[in-house]
N, CA, C and O atoms as a Tripos MOL2 file, in Angstrom:
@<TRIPOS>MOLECULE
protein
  308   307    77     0     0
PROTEIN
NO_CHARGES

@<TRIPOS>ATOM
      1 N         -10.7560   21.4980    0.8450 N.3       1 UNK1
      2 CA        -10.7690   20.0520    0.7260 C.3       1 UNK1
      3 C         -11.6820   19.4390    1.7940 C.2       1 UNK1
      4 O         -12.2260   18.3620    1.5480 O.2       1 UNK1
      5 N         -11.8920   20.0860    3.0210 N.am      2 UNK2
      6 CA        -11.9960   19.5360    4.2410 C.3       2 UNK2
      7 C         -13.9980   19.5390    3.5790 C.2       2 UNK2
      8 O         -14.7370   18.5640    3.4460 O.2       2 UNK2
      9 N         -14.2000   20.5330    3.3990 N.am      3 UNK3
     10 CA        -15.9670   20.9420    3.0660 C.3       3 UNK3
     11 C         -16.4860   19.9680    1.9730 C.2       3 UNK3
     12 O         -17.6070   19.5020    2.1800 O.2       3 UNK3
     13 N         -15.7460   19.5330    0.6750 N.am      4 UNK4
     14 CA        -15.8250   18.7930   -0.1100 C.3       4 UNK4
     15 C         -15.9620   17.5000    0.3420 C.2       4 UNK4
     16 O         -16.9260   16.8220   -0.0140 O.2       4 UNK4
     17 N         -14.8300   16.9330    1.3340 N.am      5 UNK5
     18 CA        -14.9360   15.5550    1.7950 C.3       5 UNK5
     19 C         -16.3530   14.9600    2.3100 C.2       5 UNK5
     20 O         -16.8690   13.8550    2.1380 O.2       5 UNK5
     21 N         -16.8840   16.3850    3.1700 N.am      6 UNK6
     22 CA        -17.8470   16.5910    3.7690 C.3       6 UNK6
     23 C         -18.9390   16.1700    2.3210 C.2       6 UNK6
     24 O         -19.5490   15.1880    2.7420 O.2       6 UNK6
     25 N         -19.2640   16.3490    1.3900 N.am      7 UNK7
     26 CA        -20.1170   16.7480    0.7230 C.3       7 UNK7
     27 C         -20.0390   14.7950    0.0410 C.2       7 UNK7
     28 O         -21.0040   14.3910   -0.6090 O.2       7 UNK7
     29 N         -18.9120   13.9020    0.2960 N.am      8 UNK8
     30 CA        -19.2660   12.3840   -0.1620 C.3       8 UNK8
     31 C         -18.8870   11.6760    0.8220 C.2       8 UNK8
     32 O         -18.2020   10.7090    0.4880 O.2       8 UNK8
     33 N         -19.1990   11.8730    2.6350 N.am      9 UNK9
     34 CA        -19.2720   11.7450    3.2840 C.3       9 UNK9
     35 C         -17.7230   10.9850    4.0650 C.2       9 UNK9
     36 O         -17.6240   10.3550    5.1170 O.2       9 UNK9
     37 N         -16.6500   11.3720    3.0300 N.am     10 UNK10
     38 CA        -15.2970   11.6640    3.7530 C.3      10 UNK10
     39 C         -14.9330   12.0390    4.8170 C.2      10 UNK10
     40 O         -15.6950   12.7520    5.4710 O.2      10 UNK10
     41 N         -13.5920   11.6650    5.3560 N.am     11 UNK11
     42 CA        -12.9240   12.2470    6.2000 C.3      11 UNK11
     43 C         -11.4630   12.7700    5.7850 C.2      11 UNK11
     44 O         -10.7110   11.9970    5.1910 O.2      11 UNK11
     45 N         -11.1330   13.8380    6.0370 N.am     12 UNK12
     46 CA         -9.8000   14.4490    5.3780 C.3      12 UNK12
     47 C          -8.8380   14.1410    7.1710 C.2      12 UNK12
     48 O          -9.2330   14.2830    8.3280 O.2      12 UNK12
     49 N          -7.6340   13.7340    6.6470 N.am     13 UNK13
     50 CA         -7.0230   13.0780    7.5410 C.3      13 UNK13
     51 C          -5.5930   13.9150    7.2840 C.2      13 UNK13
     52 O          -4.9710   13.5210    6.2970 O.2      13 UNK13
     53 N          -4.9600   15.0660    8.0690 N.am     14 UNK14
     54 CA         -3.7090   15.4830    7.9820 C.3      14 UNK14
     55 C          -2.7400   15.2190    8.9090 C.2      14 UNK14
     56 O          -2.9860   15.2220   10.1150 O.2      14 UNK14
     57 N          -1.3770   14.9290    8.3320 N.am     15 UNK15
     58 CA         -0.3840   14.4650    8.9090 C.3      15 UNK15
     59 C           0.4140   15.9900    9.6940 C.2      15 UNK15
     60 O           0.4620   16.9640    8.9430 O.2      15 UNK15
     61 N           0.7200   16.0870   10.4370 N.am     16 UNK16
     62 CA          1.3600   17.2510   11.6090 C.3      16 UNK16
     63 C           2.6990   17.2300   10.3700 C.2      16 UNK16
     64 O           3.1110   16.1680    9.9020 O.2      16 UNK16
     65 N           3.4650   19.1040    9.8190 N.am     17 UNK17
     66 CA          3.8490   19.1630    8.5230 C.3      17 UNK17
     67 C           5.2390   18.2770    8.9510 C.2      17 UNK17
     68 O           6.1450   18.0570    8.1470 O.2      17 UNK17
     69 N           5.2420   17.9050   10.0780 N.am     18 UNK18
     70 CA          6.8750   17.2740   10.6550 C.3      18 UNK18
     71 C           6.9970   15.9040   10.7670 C.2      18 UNK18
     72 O           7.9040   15.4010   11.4290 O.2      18 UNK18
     73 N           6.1400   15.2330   10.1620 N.am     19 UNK19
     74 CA          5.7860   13.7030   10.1100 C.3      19 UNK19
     75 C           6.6360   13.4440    9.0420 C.2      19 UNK19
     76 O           6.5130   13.9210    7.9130 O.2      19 UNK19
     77 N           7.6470   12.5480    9.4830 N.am     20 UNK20
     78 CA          8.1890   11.8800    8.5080 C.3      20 UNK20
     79 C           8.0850   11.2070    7.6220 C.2      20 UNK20
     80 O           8.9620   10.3720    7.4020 O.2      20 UNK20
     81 N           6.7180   11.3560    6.6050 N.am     21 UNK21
     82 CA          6.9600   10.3530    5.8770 C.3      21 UNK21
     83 C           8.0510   10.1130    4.8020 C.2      21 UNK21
     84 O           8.2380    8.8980    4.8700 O.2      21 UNK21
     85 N           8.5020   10.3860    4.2780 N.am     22 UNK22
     86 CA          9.6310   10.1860    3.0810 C.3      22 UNK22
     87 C          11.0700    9.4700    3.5520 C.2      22 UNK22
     88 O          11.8180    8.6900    2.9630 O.2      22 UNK22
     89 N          11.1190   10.0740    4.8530 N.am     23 UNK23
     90 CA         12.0800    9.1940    5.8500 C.3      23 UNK23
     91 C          12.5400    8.4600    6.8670 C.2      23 UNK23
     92 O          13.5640    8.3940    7.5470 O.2      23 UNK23
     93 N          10.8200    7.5770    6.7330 N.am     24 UNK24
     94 CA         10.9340    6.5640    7.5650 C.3      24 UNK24
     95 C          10.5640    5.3240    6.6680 C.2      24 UNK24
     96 O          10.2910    5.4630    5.4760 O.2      24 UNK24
     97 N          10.5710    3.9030    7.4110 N.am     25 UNK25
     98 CA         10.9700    2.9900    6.4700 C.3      25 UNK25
     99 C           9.5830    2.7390    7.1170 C.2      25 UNK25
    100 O           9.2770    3.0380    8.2710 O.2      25 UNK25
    101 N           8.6170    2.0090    5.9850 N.am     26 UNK26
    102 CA          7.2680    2.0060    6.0950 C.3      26 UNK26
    103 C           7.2680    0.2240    6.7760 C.2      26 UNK26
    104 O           6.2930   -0.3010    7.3130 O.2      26 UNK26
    105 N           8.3610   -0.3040    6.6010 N.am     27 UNK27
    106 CA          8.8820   -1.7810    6.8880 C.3      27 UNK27
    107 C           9.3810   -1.9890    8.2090 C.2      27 UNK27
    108 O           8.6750   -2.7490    8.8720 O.2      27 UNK27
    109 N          10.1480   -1.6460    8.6460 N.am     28 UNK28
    110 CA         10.4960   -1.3480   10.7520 C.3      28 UNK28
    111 C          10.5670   -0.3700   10.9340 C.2      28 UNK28
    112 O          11.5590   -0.3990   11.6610 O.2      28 UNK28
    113 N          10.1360    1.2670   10.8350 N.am     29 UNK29
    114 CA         10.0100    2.3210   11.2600 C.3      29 UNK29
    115 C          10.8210    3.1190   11.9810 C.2      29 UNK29
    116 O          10.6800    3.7460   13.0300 O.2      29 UNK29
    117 N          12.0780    2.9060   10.8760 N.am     30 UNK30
    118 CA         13.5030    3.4040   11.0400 C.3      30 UNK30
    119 C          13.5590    4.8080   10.6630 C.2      30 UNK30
    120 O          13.0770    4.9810    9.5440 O.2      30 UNK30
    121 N          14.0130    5.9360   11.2580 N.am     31 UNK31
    122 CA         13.9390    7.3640   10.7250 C.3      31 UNK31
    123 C          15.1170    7.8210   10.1790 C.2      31 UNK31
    124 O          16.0810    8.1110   10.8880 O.2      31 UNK31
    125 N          15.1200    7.9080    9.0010 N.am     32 UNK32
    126 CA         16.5710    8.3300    8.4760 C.3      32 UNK32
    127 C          16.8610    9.5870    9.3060 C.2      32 UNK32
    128 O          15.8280   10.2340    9.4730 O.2      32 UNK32
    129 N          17.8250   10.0770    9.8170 N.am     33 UNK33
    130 CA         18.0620   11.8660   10.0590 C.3      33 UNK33
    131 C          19.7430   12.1860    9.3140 C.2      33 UNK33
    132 O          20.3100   11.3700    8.5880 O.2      33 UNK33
    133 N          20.2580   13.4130    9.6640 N.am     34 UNK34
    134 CA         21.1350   13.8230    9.7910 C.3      34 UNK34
    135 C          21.8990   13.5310    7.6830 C.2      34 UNK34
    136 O          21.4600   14.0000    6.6330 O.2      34 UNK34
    137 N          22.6710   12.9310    7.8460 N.am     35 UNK35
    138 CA         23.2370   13.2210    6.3310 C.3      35 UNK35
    139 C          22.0960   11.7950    5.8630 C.2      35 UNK35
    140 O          21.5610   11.7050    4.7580 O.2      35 UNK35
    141 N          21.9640   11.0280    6.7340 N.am     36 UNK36
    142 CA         20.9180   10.0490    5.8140 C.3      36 UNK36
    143 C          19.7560   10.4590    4.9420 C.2      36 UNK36
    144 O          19.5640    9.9530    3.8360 O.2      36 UNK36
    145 N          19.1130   11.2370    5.3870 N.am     37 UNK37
    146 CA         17.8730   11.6110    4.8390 C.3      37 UNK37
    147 C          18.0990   11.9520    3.0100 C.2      37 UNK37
    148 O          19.0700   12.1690    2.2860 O.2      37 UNK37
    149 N          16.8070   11.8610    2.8440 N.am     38 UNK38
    150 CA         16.6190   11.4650    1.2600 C.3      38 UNK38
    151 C          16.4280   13.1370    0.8270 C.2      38 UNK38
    152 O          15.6430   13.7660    1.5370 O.2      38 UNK38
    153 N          16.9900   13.7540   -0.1070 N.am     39 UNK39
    154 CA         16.4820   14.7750   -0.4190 C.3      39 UNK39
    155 C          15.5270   14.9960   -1.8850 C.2      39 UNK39
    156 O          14.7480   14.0930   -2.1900 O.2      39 UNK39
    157 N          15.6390   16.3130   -2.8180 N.am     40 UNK40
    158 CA         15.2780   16.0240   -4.2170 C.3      40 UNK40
    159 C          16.4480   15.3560   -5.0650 C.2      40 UNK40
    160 O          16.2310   14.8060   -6.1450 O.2      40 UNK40
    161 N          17.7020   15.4500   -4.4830 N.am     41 UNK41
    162 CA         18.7100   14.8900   -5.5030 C.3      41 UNK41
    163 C          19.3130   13.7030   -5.0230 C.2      41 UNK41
    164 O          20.2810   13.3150   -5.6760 O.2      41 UNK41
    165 N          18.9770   13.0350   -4.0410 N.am     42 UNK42
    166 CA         18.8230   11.6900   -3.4780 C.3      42 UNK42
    167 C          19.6970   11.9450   -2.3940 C.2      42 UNK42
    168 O          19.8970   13.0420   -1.8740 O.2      42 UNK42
    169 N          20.3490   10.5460   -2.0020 N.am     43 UNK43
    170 CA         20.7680   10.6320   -1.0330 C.3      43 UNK43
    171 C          22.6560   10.3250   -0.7840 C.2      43 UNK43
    172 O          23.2420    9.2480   -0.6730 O.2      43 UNK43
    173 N          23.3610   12.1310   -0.7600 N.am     44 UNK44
    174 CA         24.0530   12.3060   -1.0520 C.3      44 UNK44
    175 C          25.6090   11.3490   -0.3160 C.2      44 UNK44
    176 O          26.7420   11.2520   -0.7870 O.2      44 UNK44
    177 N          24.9940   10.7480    1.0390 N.am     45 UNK45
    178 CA         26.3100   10.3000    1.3080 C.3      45 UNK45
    179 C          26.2330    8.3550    1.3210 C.2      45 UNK45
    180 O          27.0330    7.6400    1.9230 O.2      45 UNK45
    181 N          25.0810    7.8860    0.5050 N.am     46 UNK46
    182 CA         25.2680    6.7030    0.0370 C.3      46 UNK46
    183 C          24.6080    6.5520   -1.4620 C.2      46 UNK46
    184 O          24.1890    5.5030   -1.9520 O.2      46 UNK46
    185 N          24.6180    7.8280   -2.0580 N.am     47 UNK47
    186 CA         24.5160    7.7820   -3.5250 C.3      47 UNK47
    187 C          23.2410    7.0520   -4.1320 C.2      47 UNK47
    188 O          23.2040    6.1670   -4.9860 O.2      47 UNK47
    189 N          22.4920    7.5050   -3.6360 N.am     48 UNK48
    190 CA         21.2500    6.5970   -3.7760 C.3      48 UNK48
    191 C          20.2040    8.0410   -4.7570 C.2      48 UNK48
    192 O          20.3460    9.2640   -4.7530 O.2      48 UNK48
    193 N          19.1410    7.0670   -5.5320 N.am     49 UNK49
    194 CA         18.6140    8.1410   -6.6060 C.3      49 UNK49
    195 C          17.6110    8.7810   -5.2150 C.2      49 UNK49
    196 O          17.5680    8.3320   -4.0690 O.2      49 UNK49
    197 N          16.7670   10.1210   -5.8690 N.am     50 UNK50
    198 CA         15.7360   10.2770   -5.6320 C.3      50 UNK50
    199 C          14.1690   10.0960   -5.2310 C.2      50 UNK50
    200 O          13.3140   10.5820   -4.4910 O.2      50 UNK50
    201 N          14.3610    9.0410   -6.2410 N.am     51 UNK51
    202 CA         13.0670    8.0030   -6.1880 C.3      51 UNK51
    203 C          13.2050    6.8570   -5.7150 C.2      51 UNK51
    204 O          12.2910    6.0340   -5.7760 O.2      51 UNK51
    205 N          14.5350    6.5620   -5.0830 N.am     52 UNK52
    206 CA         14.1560    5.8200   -4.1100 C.3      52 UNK52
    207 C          14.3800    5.3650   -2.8870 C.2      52 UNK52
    208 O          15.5410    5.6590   -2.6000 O.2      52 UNK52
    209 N          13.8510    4.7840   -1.9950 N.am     53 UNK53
    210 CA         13.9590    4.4490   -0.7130 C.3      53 UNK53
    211 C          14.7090    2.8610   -0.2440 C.2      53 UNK53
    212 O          14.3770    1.7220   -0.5730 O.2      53 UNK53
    213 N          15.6870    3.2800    0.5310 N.am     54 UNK54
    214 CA         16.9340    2.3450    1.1030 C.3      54 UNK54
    215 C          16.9260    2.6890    2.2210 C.2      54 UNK54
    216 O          17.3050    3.7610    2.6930 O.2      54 UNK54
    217 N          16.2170    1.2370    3.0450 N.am     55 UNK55
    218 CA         16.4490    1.3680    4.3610 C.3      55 UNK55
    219 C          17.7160    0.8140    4.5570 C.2      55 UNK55
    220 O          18.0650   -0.2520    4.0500 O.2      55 UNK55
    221 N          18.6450    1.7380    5.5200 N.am     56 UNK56
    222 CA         19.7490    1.1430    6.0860 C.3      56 UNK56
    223 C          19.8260    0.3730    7.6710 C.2      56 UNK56
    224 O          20.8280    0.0900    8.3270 O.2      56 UNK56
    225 N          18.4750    0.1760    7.9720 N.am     57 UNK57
    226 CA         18.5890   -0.5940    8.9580 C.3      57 UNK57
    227 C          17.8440   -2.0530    8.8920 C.2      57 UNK57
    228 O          18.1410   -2.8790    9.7550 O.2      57 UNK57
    229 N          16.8630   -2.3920    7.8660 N.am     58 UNK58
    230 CA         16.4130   -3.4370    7.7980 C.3      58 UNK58
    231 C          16.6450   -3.7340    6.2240 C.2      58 UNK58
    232 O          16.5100   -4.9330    5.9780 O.2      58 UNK58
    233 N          16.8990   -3.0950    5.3210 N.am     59 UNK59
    234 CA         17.3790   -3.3960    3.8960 C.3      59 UNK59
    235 C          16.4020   -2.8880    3.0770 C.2      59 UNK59
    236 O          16.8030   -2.7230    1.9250 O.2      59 UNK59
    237 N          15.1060   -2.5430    3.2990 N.am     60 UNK60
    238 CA         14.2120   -2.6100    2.5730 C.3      60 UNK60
    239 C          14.6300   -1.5950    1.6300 C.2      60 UNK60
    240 O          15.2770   -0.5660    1.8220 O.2      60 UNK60
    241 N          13.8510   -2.3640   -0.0310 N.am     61 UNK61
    242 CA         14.1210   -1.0950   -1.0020 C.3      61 UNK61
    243 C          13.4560   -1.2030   -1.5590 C.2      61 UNK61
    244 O          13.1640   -2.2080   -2.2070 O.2      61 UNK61
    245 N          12.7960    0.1140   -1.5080 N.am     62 UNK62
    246 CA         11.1980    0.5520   -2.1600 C.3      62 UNK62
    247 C          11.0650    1.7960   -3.4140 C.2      62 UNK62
    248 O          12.1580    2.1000   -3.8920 O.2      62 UNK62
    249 N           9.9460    2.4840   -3.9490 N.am     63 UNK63
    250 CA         10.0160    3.3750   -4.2360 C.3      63 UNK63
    251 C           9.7590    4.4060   -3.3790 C.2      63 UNK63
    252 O           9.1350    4.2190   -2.3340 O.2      63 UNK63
    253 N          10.2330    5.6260   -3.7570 N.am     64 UNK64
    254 CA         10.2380    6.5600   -2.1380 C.3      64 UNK64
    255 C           8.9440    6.7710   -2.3050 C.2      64 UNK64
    256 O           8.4390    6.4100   -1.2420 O.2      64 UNK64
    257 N           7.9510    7.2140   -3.1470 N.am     65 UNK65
    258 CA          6.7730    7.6470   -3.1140 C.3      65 UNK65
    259 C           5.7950    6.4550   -2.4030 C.2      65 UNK65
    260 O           4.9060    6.8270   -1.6360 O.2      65 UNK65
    261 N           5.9350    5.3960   -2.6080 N.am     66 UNK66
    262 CA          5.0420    4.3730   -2.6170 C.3      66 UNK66
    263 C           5.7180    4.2550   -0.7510 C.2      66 UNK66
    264 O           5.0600    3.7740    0.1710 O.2      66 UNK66
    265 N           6.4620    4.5570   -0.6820 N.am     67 UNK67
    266 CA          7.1930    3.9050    0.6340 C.3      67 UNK67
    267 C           6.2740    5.0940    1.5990 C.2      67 UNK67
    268 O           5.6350    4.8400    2.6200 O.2      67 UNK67
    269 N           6.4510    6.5950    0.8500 N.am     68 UNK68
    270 CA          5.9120    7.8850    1.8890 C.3      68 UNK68
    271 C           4.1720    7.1790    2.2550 C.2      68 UNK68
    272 O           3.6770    6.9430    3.3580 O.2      68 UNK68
    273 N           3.6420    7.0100    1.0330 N.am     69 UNK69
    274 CA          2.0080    6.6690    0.9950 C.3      69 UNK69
    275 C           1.8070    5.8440    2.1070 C.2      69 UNK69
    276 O           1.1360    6.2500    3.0560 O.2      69 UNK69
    277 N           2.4640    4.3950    2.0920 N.am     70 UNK70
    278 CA          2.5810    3.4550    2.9570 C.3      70 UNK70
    279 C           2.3670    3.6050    4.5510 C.2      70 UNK70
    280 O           1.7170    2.8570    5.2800 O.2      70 UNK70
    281 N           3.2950    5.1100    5.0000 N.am     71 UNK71
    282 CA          3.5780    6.1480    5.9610 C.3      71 UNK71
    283 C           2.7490    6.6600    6.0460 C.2      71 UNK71
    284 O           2.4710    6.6800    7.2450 O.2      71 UNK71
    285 N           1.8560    7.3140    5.3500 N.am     72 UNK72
    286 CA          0.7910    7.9890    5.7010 C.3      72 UNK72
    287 C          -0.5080    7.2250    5.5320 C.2      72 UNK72
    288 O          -1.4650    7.9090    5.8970 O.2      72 UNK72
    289 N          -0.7340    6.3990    5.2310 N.am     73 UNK73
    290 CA         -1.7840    5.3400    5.2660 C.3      73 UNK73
    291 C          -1.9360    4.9460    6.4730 C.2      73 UNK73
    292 O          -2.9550    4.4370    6.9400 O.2      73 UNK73
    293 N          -0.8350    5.1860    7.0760 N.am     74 UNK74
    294 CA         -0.4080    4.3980    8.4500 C.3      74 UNK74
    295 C          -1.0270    5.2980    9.7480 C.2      74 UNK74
    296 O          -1.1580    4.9300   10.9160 O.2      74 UNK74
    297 N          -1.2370    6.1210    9.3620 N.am     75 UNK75
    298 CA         -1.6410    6.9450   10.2030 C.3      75 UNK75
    299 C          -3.3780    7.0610   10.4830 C.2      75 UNK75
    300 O          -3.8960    7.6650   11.4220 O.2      75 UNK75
    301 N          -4.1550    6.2470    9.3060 N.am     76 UNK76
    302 CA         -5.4490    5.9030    9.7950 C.3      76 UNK76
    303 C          -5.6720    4.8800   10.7910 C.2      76 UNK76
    304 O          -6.7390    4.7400   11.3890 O.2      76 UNK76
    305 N          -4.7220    4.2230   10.9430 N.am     77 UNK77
    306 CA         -5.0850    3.2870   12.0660 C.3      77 UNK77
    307 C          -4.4240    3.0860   13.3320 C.2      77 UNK77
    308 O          -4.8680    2.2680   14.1370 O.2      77 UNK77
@<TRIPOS>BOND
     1     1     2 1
     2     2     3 1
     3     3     4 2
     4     3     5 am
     5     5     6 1
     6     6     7 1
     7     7     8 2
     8     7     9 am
     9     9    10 1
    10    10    11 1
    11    11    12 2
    12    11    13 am
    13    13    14 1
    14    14    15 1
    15    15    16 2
    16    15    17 am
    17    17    18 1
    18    18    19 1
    19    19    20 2
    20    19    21 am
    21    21    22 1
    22    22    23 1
    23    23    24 2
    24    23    25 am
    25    25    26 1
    26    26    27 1
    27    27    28 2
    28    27    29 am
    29    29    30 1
    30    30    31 1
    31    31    32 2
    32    31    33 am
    33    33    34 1
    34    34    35 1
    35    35    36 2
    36    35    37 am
    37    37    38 1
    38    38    39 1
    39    39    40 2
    40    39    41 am
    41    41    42 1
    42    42    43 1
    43    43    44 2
    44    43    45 am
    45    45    46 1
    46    46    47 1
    47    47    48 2
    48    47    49 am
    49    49    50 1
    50    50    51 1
    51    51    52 2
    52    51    53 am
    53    53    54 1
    54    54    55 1
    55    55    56 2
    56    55    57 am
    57    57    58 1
    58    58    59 1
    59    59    60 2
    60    59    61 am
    61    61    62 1
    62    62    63 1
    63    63    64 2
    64    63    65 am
    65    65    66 1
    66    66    67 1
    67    67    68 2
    68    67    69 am
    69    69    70 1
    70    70    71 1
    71    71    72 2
    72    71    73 am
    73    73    74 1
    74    74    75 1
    75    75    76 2
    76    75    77 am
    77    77    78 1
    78    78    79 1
    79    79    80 2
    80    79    81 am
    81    81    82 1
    82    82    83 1
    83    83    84 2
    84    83    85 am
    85    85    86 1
    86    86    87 1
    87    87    88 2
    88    87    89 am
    89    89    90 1
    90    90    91 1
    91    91    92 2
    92    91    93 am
    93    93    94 1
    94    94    95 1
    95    95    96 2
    96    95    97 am
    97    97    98 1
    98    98    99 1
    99    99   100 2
   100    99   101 am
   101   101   102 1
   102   102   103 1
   103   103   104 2
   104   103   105 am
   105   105   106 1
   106   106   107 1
   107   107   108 2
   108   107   109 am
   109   109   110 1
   110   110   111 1
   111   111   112 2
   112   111   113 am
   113   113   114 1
   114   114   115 1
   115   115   116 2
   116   115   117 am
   117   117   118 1
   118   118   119 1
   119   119   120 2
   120   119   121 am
   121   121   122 1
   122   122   123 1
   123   123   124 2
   124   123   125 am
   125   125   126 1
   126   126   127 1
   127   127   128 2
   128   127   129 am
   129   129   130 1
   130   130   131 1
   131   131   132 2
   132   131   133 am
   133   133   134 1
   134   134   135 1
   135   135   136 2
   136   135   137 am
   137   137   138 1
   138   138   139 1
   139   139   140 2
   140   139   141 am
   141   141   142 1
   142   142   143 1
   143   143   144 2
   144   143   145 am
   145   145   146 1
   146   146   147 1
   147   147   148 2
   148   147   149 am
   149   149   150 1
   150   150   151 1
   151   151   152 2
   152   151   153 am
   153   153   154 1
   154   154   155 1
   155   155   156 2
   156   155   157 am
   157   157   158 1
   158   158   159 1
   159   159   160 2
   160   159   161 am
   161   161   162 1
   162   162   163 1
   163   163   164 2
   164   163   165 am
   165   165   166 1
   166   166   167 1
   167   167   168 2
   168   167   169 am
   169   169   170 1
   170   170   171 1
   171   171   172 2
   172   171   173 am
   173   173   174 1
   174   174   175 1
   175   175   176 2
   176   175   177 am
   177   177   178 1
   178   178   179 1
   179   179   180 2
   180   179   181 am
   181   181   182 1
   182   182   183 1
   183   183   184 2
   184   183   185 am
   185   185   186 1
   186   186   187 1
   187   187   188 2
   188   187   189 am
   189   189   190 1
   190   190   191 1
   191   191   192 2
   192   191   193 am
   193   193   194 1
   194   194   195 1
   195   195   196 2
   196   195   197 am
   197   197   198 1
   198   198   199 1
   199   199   200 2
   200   199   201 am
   201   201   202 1
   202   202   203 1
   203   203   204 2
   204   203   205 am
   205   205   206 1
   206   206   207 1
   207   207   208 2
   208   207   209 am
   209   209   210 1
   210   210   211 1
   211   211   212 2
   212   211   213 am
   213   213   214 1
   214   214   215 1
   215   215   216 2
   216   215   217 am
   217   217   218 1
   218   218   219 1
   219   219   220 2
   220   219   221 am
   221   221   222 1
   222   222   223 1
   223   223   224 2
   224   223   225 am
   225   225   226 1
   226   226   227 1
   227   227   228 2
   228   227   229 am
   229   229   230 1
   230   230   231 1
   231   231   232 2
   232   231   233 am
   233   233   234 1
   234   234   235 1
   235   235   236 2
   236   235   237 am
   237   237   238 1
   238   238   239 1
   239   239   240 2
   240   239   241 am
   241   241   242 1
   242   242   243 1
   243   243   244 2
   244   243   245 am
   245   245   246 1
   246   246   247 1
   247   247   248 2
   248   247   249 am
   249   249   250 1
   250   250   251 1
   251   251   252 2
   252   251   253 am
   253   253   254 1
   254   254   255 1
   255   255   256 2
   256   255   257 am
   257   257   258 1
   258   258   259 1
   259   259   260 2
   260   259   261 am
   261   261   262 1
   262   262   263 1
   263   263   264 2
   264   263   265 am
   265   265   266 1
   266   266   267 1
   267   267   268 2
   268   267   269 am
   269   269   270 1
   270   270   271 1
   271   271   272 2
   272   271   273 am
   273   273   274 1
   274   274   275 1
   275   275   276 2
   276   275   277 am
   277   277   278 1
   278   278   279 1
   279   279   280 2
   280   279   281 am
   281   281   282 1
   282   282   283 1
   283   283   284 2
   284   283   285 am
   285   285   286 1
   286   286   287 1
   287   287   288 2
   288   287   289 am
   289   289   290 1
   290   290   291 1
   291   291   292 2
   292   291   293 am
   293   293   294 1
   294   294   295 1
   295   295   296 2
   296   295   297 am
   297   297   298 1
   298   298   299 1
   299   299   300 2
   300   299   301 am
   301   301   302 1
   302   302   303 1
   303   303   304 2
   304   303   305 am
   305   305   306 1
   306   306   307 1
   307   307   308 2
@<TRIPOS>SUBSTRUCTURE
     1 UNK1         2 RESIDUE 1 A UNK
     2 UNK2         6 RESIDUE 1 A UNK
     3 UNK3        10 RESIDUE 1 A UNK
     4 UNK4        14 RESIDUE 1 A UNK
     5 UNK5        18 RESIDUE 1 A UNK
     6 UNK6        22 RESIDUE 1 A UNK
     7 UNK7        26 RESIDUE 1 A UNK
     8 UNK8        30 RESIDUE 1 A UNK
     9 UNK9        34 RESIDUE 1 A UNK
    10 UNK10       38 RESIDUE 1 A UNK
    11 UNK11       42 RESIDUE 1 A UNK
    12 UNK12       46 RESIDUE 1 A UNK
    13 UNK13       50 RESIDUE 1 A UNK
    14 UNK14       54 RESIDUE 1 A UNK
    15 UNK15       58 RESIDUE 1 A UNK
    16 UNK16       62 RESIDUE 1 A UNK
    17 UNK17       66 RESIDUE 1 A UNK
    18 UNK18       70 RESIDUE 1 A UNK
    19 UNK19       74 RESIDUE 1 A UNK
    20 UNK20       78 RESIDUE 1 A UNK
    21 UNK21       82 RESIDUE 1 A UNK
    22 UNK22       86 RESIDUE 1 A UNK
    23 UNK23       90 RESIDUE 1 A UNK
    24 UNK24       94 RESIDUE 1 A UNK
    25 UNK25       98 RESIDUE 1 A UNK
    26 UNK26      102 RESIDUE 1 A UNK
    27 UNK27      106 RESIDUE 1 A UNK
    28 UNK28      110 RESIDUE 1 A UNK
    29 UNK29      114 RESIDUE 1 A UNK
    30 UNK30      118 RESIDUE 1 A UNK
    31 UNK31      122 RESIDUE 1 A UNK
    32 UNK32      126 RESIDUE 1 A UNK
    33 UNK33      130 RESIDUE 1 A UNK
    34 UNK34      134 RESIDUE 1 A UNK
    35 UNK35      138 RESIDUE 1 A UNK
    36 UNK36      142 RESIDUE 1 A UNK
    37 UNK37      146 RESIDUE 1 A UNK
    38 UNK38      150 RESIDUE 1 A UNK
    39 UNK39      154 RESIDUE 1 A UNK
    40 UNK40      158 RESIDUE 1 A UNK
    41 UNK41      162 RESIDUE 1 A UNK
    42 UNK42      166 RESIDUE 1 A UNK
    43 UNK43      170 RESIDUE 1 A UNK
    44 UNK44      174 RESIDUE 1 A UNK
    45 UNK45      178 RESIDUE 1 A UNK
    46 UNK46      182 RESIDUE 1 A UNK
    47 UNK47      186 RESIDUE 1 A UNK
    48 UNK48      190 RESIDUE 1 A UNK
    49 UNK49      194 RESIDUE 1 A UNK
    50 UNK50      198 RESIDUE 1 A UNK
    51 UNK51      202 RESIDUE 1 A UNK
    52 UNK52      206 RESIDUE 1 A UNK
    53 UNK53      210 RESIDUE 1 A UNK
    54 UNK54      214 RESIDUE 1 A UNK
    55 UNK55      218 RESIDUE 1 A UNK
    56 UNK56      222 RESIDUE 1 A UNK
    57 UNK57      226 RESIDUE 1 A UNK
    58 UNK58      230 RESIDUE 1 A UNK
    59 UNK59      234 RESIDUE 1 A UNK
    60 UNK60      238 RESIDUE 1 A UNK
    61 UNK61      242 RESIDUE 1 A UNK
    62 UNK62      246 RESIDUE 1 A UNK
    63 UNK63      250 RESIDUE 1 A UNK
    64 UNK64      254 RESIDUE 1 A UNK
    65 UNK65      258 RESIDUE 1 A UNK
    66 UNK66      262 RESIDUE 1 A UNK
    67 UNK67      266 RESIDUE 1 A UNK
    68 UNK68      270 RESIDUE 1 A UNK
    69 UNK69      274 RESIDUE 1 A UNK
    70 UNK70      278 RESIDUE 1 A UNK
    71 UNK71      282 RESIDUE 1 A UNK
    72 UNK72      286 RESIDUE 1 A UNK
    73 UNK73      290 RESIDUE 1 A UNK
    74 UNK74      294 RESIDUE 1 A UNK
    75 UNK75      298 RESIDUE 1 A UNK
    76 UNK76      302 RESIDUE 1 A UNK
    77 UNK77      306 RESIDUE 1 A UNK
């Protein structure tokens, strides 16, 4: 990917594999941990789907994907 970027004068930008995006709130930069965190079958101890993202500290409710992107967008600047 990295040689390709190179070739339309890109930059390939990777997140360290322990960056939270999926479980932080892209809105006040709250880190879910411990039973909070979102898994593939959501989030088992406030019953929440998969796809999506519930911040429990500022309310925000997003889609989780659009919420992770948000997170890693964030990291160009």
């Amino acid at each position: 990917l990295t040689y390709k970027a190179g070739w339309y004068d890109k930059e390939v930008v990777l997140a360290d594999k322990y960056y939270p995006s999926t479980q932080r709130c892209s809105d006040c930069g709250h880190i879910k941990t411990g039973d909070e965190k979102i898994g593939l079958d959501g989030d088992q101890k406030h019953k929440t789907k998969h796809n999506e993202y519930i911040c429990y500290e500022c309310g925000a409710i997003m889609d989780r994907d659009e919420n992770a992107v948000a997170n890693l967008l964030a990291l160009l600047n």
